[in-house]
C-alpha positions as CSV (number, residue, x, y, z in Angstrom):
1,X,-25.0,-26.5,73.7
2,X,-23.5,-28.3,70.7
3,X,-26.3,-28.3,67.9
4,X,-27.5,-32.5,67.1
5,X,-26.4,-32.4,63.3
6,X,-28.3,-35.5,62.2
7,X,-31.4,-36.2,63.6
8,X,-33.1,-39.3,62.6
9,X,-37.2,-39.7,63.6
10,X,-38.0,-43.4,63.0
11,X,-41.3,-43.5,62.0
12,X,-42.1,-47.3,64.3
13,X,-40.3,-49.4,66.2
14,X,-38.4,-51.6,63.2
15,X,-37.2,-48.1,62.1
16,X,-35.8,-47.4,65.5
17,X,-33.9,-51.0,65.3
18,X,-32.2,-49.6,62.1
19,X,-31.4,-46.2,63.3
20,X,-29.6,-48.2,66.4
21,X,-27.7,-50.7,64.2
22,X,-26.6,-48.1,61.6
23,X,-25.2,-45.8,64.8
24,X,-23.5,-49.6,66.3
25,X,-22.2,-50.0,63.1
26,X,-20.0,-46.7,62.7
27,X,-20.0,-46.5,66.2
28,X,-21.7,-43.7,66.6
29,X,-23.0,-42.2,70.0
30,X,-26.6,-40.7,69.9
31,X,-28.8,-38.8,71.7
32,X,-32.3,-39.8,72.6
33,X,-34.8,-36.7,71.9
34,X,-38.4,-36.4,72.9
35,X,-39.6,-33.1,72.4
36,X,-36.5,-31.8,74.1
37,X,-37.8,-30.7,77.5
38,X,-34.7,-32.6,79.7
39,X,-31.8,-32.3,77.2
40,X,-30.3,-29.9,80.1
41,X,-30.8,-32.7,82.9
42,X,-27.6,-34.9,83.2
43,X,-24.2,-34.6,82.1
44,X,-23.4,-32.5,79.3
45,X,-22.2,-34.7,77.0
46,X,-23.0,-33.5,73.3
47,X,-23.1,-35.7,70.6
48,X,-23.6,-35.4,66.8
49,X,-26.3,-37.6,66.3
50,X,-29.6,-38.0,67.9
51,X,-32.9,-39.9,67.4
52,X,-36.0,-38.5,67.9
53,X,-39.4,-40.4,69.5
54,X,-41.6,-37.4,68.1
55,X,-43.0,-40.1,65.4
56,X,-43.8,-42.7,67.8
57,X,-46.8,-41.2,69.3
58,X,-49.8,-42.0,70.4
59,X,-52.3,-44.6,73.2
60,X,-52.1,-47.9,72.2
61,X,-54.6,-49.2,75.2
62,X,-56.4,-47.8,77.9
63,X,-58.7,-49.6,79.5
64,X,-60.2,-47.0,81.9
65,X,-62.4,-50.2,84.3
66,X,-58.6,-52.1,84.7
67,X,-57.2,-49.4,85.7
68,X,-54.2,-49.3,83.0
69,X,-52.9,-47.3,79.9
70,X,-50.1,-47.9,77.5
71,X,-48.8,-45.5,74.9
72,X,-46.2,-45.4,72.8
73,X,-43.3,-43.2,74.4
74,X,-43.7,-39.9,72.6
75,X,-46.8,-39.4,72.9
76,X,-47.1,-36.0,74.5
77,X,-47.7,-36.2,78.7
78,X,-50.5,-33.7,78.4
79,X,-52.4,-35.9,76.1
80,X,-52.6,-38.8,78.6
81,X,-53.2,-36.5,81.2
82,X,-56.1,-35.3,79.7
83,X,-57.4,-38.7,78.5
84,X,-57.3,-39.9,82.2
85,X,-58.5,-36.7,84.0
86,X,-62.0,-37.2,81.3
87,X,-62.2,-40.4,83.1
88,X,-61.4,-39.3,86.6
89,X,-58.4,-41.3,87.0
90,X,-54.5,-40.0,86.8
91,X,-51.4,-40.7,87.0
92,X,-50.8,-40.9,90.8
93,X,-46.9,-40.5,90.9
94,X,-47.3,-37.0,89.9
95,X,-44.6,-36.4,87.3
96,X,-42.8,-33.7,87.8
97,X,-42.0,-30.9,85.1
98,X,-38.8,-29.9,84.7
99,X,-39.4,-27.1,82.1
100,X,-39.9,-24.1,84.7
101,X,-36.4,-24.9,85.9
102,X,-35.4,-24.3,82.6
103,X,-37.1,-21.4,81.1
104,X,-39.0,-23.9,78.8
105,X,-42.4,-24.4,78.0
106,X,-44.7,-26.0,80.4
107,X,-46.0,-29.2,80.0
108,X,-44.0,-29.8,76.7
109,X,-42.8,-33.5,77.8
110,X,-43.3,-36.9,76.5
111,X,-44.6,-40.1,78.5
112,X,-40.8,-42.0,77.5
113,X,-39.1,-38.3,79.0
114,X,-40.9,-38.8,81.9
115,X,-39.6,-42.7,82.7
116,X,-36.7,-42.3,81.6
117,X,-35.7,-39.6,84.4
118,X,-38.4,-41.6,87.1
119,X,-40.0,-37.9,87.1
120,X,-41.9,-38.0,90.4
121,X,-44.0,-35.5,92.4
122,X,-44.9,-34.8,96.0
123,X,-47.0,-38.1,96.1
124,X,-44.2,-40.0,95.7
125,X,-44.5,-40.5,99.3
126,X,-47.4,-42.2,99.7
127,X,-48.3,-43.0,95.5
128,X,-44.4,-44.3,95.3
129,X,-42.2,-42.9,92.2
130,X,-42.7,-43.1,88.5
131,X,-41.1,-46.6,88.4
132,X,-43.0,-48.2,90.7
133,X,-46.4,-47.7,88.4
134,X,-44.5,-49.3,85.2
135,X,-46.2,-52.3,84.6
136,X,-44.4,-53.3,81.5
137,X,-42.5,-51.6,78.5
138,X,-40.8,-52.6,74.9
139,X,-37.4,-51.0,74.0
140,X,-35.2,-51.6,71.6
141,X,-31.4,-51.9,73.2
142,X,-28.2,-50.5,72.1
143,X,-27.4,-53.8,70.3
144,X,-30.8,-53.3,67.8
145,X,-32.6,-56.1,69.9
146,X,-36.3,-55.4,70.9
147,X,-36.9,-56.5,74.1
148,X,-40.0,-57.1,75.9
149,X,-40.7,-56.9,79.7
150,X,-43.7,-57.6,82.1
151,X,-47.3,-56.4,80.9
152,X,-51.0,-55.2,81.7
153,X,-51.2,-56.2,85.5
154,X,-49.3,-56.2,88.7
155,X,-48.4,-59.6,89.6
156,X,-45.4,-61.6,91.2
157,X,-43.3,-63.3,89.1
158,X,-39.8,-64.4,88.6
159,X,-36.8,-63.1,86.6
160,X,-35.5,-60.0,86.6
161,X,-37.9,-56.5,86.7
162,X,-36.2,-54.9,83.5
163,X,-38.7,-51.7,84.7
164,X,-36.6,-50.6,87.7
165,X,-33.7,-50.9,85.7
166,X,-34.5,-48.8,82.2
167,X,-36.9,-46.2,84.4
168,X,-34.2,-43.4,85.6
169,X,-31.6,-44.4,83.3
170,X,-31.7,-41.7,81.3
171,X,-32.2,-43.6,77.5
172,X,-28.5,-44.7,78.1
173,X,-29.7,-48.8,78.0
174,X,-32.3,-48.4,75.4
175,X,-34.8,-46.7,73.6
176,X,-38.1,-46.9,75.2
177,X,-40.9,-47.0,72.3
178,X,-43.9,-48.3,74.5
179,X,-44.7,-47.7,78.2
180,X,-47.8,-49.5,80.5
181,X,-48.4,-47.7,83.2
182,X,-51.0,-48.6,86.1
183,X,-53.2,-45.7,86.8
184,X,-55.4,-44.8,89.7
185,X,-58.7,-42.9,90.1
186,X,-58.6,-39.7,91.0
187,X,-59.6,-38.0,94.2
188,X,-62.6,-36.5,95.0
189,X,-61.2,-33.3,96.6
190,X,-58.0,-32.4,98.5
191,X,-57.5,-30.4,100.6
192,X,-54.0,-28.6,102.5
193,X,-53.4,-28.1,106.2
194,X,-50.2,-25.7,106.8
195,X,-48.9,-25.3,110.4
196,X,-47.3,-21.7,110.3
197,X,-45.3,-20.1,112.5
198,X,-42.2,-22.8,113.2
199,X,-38.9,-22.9,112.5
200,X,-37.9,-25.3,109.8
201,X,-36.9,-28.4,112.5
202,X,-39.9,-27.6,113.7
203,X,-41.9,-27.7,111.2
204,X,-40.1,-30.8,109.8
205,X,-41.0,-32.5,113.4
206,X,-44.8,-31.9,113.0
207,X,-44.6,-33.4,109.2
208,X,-43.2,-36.9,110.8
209,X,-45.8,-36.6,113.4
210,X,-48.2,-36.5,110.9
211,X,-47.1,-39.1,109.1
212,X,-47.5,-41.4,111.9
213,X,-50.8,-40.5,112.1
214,X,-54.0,-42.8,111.0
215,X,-55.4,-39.3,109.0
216,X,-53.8,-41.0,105.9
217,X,-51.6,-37.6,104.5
218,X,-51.0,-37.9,100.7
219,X,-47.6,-35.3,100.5
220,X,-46.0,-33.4,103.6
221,X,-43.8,-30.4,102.4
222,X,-42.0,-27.3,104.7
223,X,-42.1,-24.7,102.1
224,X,-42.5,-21.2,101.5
225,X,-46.1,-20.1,101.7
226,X,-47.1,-16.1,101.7
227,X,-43.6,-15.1,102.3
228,X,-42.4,-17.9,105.2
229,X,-42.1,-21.5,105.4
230,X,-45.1,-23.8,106.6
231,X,-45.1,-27.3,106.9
232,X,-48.4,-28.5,104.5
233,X,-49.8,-31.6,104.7
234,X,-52.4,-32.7,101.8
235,X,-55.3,-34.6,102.3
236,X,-57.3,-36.3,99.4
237,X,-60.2,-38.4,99.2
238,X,-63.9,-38.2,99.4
239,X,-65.0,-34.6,100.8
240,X,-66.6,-36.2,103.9
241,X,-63.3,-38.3,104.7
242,X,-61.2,-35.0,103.8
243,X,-63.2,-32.8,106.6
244,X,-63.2,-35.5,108.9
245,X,-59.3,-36.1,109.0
246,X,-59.0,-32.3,108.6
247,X,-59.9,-31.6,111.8
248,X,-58.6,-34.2,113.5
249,X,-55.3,-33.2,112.4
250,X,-56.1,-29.6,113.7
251,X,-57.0,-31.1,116.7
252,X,-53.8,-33.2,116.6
253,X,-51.7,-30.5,116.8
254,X,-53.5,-28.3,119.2
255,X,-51.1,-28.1,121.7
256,X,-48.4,-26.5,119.7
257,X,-48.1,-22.9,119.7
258,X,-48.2,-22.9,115.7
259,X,-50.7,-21.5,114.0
260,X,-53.4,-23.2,111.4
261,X,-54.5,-22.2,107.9
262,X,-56.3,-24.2,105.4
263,X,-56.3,-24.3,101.9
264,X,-59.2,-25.4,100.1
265,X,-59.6,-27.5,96.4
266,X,-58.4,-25.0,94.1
267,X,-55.3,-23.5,96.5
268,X,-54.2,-26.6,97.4
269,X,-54.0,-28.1,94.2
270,X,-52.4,-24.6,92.9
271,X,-49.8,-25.6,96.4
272,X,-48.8,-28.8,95.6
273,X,-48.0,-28.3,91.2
274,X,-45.9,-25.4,92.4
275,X,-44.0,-27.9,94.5
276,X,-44.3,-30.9,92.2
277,X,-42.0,-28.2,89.1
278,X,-39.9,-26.7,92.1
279,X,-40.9,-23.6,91.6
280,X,-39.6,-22.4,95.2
281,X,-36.1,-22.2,94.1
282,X,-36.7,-21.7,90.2
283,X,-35.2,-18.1,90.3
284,X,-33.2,-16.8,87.3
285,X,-30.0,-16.9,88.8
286,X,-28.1,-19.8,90.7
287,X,-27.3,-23.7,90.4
288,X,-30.0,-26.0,91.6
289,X,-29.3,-29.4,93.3
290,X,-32.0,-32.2,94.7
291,X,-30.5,-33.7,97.8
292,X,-32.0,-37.0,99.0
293,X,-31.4,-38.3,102.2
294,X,-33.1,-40.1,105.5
295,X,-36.5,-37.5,106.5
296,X,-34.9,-37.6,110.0
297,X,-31.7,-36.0,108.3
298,X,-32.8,-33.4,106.4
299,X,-32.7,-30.7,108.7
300,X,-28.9,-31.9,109.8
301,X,-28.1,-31.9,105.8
302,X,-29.4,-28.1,105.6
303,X,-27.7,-26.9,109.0
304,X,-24.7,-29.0,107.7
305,X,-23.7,-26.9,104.4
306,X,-25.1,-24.0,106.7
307,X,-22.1,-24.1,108.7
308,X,-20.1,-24.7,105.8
309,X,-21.3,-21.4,104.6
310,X,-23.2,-22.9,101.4
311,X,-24.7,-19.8,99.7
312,X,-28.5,-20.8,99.4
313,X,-30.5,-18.3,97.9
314,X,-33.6,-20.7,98.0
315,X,-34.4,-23.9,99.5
316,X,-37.7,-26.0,100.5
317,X,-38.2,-29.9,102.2
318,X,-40.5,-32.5,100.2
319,X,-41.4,-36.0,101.1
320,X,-41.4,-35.1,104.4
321,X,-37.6,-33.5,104.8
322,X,-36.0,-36.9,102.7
323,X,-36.0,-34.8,99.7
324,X,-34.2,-31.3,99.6
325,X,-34.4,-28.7,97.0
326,X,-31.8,-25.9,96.9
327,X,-30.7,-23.3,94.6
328,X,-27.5,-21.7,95.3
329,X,-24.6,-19.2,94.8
330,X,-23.1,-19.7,90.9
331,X,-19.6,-21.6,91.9
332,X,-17.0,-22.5,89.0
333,X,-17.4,-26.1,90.8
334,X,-21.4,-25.9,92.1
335,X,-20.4,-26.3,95.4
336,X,-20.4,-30.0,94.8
337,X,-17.8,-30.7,97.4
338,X,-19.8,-29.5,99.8
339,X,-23.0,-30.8,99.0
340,X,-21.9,-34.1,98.7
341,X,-19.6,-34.2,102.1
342,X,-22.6,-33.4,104.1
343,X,-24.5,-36.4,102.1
344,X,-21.6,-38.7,102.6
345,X,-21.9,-38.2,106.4
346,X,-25.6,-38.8,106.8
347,X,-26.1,-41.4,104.0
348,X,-28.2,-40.4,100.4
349,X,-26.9,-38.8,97.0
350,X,-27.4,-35.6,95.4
351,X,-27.8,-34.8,92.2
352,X,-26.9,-31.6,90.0
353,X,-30.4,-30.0,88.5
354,X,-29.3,-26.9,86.9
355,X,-25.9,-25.6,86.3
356,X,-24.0,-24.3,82.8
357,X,-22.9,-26.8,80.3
358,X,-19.3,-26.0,81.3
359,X,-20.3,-27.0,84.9
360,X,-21.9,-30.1,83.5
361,X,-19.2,-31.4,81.6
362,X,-17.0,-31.4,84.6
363,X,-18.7,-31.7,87.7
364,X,-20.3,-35.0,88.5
365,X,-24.3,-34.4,87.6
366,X,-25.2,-37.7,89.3
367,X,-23.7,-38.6,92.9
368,X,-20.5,-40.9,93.0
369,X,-21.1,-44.5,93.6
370,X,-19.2,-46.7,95.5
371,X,-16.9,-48.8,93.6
372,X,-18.6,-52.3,93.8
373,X,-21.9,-50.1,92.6
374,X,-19.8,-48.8,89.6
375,X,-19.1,-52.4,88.1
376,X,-22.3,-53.9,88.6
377,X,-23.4,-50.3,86.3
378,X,-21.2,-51.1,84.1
379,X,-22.0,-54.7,83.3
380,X,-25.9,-53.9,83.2
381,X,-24.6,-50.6,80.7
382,X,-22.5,-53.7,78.8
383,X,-25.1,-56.2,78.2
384,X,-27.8,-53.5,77.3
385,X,-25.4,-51.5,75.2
386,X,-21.9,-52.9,75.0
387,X,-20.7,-50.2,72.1
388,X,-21.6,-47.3,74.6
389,X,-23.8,-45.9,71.9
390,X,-26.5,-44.9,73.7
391,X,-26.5,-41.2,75.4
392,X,-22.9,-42.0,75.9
393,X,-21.4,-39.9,78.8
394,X,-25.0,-38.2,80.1
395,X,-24.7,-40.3,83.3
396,X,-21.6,-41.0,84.0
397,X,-18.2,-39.5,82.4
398,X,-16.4,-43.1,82.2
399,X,-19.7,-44.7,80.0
């Protein structure tokens, strides 16, 4: 990776409007750097210049009774994590960590990282995904303005919700430099059904099932488990309401010929982080993709690049089969042909996780989009950033 020769750390947010301004000026591209843990998510697109959030650091407000925190974006994840977990509460979209994929250090991300790639776990099923807990943010876009959007509470109002936009969007509309998230208490216990002994359609069958179900499942997975796949279902809440719907769902699925095993507090929590950082199909070797289509189709996606004869060496099912992790075969071209065919046909994108920077420079990271899609993009890129200075080229080659 081409080394970021001038690295500018603005100490506050005026500072950031002057790093931004300077860059428009000379036209400039830079890179937005937290502490560093995604810069090998997205397009490879190197640039000389970068500007660092490390200074902007710290909570700003947390008001533990209302339910909210805000922080400035990089302030280290692990910090707020901690701050909520001494008050029983979390953040319930369950951020994933991309480090493991990586080879980097756990747990080394900031709060902007982890809006800026809408980095969402296994509860993203029931908890919804990173950007849905935004409640409001400031930013300073790529034309040096600071901008303002929504604030402590969920409410309805009207206008435009900036939040959906600039959460995913990888720093290439602005530079975050405060985040308010909403928060939620945490649960009292969980605990982790797994139906062994299915095949995956199987298995991905009983997930839906469940999810039809009153018994309230927090995250249902197919994944590997002591050598085979099992479908796991998590169940969190108050210990009596956790037994209770525990062995409903045992009695649920009585008539199957699959077999039951439970995983208690500490296992299932153990479970469900491994899933949450992918570790399944971490490996040392191969190109990693996350495929999201319909739950119904993710089976047909699987058998799909099956017949193809898509090298997996590794592969699991989360959000109950609409999400799709795989690591396969090293390809010159990632197999993206492939890949995305069978998502064409069923509806969904995939996007490239892990590859070389070669690969990344020339293989779309992030799915095609249709082309009415790619001019609305580009007029949203334009009126946040009409130079194309920010992370120039990290989503899309053309911007």
């Amino acid at each position: 990776m081409t080394a970021i020769i001038d690295i500018r750390t603005p100490l506050d947010e005026s500072e950031v409007v002057e790093v931004v301004r300077d860059a428009n000026a000379a036209k400039t591209p830079l890179r937005i750097i937290g502490h560093g843990s995604k810069s090998a998510l997205g397009r490879f697109a190197p640039q000389e210049c970068g500007l660092t959030t490390r200074a902007l650091a710290g909570v700003t407000l947390y008001e533990p009774e209302e339910l909210v925190i805000s922080a400035r974006t990089g302030t280290p994840l692990r910090e707020i994590v901690d701050l909520l977990d001494g008050n029983g509460q979390q953040l319930a979209f369950e951020p994933i960590d991309y480090a493991p994929l990586f080879g980097g250090a756990q747990r080394d991300d900031t709060i902007g990282g982890v809006i800026a790639v809408n980095a969402s776990g296994p509860r993203r099923i029931k908890a919804g995904a990173a950007r849905d807990h935004v409640l409001g943010f400031r930013c300073v876009t790529g034309r040096g303005d600071i901008v303002k959007s929504g604030g402590r509470v969920m409410k309805n109002v009207t206008g435009y919700d900036l939040s959906k936009l600039v959460t995913g969007s990888f720093g290439t509309l602005a530079v975050l430099t405060e985040i308010t998230l909403k928060v939620l208490p945490k649960a009292e216990t969980e605990w982790t059904v797994l139906v062994r002994g299915l095949d995956d359609e199987e298995s991905l069958l009983i997930l839906r099932r469940a999810g039809a179900t009153p018994y309230e499942v927090a995250s249902l997975a197919v994944a590997p488990h002591n050598g085979m796949h099992a479908a796991a279902l998590r169940l969190e809440g108050p210990e009596i309401s956790v037994v209770k719907r525990r062995d409903d769902l045992i009695a649920h699925f009585a008539d199957s010929a699959a077999r039951i095993e439970i995983l208690e507090e500490s296992d299932s929590r153990i479970f469900w982080a491994a899933l949450r950082d992918a570790t399944p199909v971490v490996g040392e070797e191969g190109q990693v993709w996350r495929v999201s289509v319909a739950p119904t189709d993710g089976f047909a996606f699987v058998q799909s690049i099956k017949r193809a004869s898509a090298p997996i060496l590794a592969h699991f099912y989360d959000w109950a089969g609409g999400l799709i992790w795989l690591r396969l075969e090293t390809a010159p071209d990632a197999h993206a042909d492939m890949i995305r065919d069978a998502v064409d046909r069923l509806g969904g994108h995939a996007t490239l996780i892990r590859a070389s920077d070669e690969v990344r420079s020339r293989v779309d990271v992030f799915h095609p989009q249709p082309t009415a899609l790619s001019a609305l993009t580009r007029r949203v890129k334009e009126s946040f950033d009409p130079a194309h200075i920010l992370e120039r080229g990290r989503m899309r080659a053309e911007f």
